[in-house]
SELUM-121782 format. One record per residue (C-alpha): z, y negated, x negated; residue number from 1. Coordinates in Angstrom, 1 decimal. Layout:
- Z  Y  X  NUM $
...
//
This chain:
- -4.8  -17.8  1.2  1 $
- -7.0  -16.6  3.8  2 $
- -6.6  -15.3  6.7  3 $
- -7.9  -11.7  8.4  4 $
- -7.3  -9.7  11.3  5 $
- -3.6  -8.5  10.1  6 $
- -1.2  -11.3  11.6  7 $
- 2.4  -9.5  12.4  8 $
- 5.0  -11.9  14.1  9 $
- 8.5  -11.6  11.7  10 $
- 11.0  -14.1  14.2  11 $
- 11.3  -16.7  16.1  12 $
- 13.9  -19.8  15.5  13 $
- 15.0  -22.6  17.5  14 $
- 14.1  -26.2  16.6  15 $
- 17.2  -29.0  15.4  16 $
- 15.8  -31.8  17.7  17 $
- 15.9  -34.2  14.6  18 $
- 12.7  -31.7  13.1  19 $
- 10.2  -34.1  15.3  20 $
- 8.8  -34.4  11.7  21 $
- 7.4  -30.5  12.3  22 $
- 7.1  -30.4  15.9  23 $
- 7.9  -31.6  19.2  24 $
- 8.8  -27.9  20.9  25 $
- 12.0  -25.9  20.5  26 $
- 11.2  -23.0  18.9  27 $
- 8.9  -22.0  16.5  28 $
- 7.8  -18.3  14.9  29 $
- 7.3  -17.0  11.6  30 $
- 3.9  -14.9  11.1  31 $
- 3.2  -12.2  7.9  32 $
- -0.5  -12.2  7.4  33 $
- -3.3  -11.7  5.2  34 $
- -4.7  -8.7  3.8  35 $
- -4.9  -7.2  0.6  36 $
- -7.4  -8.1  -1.3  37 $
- -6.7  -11.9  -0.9  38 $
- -3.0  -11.5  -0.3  39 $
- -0.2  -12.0  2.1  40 $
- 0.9  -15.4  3.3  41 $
- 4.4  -16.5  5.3  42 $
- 4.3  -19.7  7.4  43 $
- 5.0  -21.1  11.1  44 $
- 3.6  -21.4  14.2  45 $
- 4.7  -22.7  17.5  46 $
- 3.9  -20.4  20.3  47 $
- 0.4  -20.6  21.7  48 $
- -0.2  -23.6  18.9  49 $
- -1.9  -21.3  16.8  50 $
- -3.5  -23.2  13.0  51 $
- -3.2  -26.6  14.9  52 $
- 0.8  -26.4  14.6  53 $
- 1.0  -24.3  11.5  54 $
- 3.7  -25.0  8.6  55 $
- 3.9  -23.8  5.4  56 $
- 6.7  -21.2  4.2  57 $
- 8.7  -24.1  2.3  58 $
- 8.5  -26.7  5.9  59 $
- 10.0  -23.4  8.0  60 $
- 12.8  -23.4  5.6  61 $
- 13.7  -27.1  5.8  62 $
- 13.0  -27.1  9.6  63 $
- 15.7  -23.8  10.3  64 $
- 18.0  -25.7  7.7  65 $
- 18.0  -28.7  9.4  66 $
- 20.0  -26.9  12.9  67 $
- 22.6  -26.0  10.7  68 $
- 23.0  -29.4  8.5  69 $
- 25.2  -30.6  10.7  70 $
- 29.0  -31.1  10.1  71 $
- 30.9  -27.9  11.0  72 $
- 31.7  -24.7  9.0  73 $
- 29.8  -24.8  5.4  74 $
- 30.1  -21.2  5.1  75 $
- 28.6  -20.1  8.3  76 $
- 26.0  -22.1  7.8  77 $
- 24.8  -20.8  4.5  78 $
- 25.5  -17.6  6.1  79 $
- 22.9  -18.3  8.9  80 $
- 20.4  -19.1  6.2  81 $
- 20.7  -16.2  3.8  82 $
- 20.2  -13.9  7.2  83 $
- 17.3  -15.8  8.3  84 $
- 15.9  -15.6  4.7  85 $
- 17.0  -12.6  4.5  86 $
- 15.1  -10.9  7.3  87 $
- 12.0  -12.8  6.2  88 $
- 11.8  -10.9  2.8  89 $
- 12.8  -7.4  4.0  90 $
- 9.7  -7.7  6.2  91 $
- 7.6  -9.0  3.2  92 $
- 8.9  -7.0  0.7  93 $
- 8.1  -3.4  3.3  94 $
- 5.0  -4.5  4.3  95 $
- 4.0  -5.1  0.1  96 $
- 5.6  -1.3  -1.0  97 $
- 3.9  0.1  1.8  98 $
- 0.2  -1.8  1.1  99 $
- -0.1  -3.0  -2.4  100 $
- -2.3  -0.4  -4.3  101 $
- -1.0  -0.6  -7.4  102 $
- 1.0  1.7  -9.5  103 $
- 4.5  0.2  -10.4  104 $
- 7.1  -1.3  -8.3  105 $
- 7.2  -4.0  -10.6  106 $
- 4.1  -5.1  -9.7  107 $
- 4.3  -4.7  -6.2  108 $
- 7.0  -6.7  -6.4  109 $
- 5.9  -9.4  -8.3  110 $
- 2.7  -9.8  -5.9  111 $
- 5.2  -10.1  -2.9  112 $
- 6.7  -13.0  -4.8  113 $
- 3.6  -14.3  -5.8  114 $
- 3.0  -14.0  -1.8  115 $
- 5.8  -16.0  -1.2  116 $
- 5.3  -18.9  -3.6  117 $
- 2.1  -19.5  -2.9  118 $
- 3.4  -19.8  1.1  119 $
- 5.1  -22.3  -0.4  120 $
- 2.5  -24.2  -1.3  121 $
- 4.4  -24.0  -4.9  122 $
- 2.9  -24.3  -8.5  123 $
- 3.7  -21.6  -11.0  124 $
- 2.9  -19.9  -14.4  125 $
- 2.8  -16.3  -14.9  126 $
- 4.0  -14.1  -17.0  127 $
- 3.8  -10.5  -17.7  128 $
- 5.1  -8.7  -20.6  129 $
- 6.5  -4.7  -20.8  130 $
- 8.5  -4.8  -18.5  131 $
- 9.0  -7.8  -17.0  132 $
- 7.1  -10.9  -15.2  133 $
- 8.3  -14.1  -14.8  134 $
- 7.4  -17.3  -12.9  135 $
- 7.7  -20.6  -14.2  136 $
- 8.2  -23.6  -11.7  137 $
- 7.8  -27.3  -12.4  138 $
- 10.5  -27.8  -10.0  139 $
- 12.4  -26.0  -6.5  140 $
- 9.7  -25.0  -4.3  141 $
- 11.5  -26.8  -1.8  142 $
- 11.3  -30.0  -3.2  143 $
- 7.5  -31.4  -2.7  144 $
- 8.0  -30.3  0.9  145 $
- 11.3  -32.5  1.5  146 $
- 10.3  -35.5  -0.6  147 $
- 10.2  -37.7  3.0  148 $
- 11.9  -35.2  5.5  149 $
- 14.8  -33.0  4.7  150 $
- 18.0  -34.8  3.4  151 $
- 19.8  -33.2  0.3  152 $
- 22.0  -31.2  2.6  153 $
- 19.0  -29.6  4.0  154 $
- 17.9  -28.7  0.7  155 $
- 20.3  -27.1  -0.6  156 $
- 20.8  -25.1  2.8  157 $
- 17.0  -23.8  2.8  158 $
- 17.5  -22.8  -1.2  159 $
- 20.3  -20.4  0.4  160 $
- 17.4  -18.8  2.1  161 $
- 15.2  -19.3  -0.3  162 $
- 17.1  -16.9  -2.8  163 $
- 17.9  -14.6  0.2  164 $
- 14.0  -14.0  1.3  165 $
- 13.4  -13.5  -2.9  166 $
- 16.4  -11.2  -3.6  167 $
- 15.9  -8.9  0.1  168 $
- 11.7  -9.0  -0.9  169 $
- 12.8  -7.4  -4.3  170 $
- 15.1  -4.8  -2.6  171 $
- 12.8  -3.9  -0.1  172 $
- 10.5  -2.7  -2.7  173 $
- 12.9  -1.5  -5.3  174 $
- 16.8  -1.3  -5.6  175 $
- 16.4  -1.2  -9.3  176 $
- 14.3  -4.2  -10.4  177 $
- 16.4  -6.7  -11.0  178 $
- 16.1  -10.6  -9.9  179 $
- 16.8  -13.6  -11.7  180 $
- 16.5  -16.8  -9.8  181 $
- 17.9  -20.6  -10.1  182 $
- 21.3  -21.0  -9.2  183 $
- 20.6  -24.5  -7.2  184 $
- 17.5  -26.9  -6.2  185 $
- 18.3  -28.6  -9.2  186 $
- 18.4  -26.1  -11.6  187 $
- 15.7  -25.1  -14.1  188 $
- 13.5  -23.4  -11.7  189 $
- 12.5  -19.4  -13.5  190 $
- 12.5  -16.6  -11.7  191 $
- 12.6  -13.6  -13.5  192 $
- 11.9  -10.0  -12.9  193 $
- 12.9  -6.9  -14.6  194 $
- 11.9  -2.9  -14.2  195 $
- 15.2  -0.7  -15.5  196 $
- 14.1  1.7  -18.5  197 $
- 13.0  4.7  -15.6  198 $
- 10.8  2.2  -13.1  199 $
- 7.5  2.2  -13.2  200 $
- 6.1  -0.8  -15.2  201 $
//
C-alpha cells in the first residue's frame, strides 16, 4: 500500500531485548496511514527511524509478543496482548466507519480487514455473497513472518492479538456484524463476516 500525507501515530510499545531481530532500540510505535483511495496500512516504526526501521503489522505482533513470552502468569500475558491488539483495531476499525465511502457497514468492515491483512503482508481470497464476505488464508498470517524469529510461544501469543485487533476493528464499525475467525495459529485459517437481517449489506 502506499503511502500519503495521513500518518496518525496509534501507540507506542517497549522492545523484549531478545527482538534484536527487529531492532536495536527499546521502543517502537505503531502508525495508521494511507488514504482512501489506495487504503489504510498498520505497521512499525522506531522513533525518528522513519521507512528505514519500518515493520510490517504481522513483525509488530511477534515483536510486542515476544516481552511477554517469558515464564510467568499465562493469563496476564494473553491479557496484555488482546489489549494491545485490542486498541490497535478500535483505532482502525473508527478511522474506517468514519472514512470509507461506501454504503454498508459490511463493507466497511471488510475493507478494514482487508486493511489489516494486507499489513500483514498476508495472502487471501475474497469472497462476497448477500450478506456476507469471507477471507480465505493459505495459512496464520503470523506464520511467514515467524518462520526464523518468533518461537511457538510467541506465536500463539501474537494470534491472541491477532483476533483481538480483528474482533475490536469489527466492533468499532458495527456491534452487529458478526466475526468468525480461527481458533489457533494452526487452525484452518477463514475469517468470516456476517451483516444480521437489518445491517446494511
Amino acid at each position: 500500500m502506499g503511502s500519503s500525507d495521513y500518518k496518525e501515530q496509534l501507540l507506542t510499545y517497549p522492545i523484549a531485548s531478545g527482538a534484536m531481530c527487529y531492532a536495536a532500540e527499546n521502543e517502537r510505535t505503531i502508525y495508521l496511514q494511507g488514504d482512501v483511495k489506495t487504503g489504510f496500512s498498520l505497521c512499525g516504526e522506531l522513533p525518528g527511524g522513519g521507512e528505514a526501521s519500518r515493520v510490517n503489522l504481522a513483525q509488530a505482533l511477534l515483536e510486542f509478543a515476544m516481552t511477554w513470552s517469558a515464564p510467568g502468569d499465562p493469563s496476564e500475558a494473553q491479557r496484555q496482548m488482546q489489549v494491545f491488539g485490542g486498541r490497535i483495531g478500535q483505532a482502525l476499525g473508527t478511522h474506517s466507519a468514519a472514512t470509507q465511502p461506501v454504503n454498508s457497514q459490511l463493507a466497511r468492515a471488510a475493507l478494514a480487514l482487508e486493511d489489516v491483512l494486507l499489513s500483514m503482508e498476508a495472502p487471501f481470497a475474497f469472497r462476497h455473497t448477500n450478506g456476507h464476505v469471507c477471507f480465505q488464508l493459505p495459512q496464520s498470517p503470523l506464520r511467514g513472518a515467524a518462520e526464523v524469529t518468533s518461537t511457538e510461544r510467541e506465536v500463539e501469543l501474537a494470534h491472541h492479538a491477532f483476533s483481538a485487533l480483528c474482533q475490536s476493528t469489527v466492533n468499532a464499525v458495527s456491534s452487529e456484524l458478526q466475526l468468525q475467525l480461527p481458533g489457533s495459529p494452526d487452525a484452518e485459517h477463514t475469517i468470516s463476516l456476517t451483516a444480521s437481517a437489518n445491517n446494511g449489506r
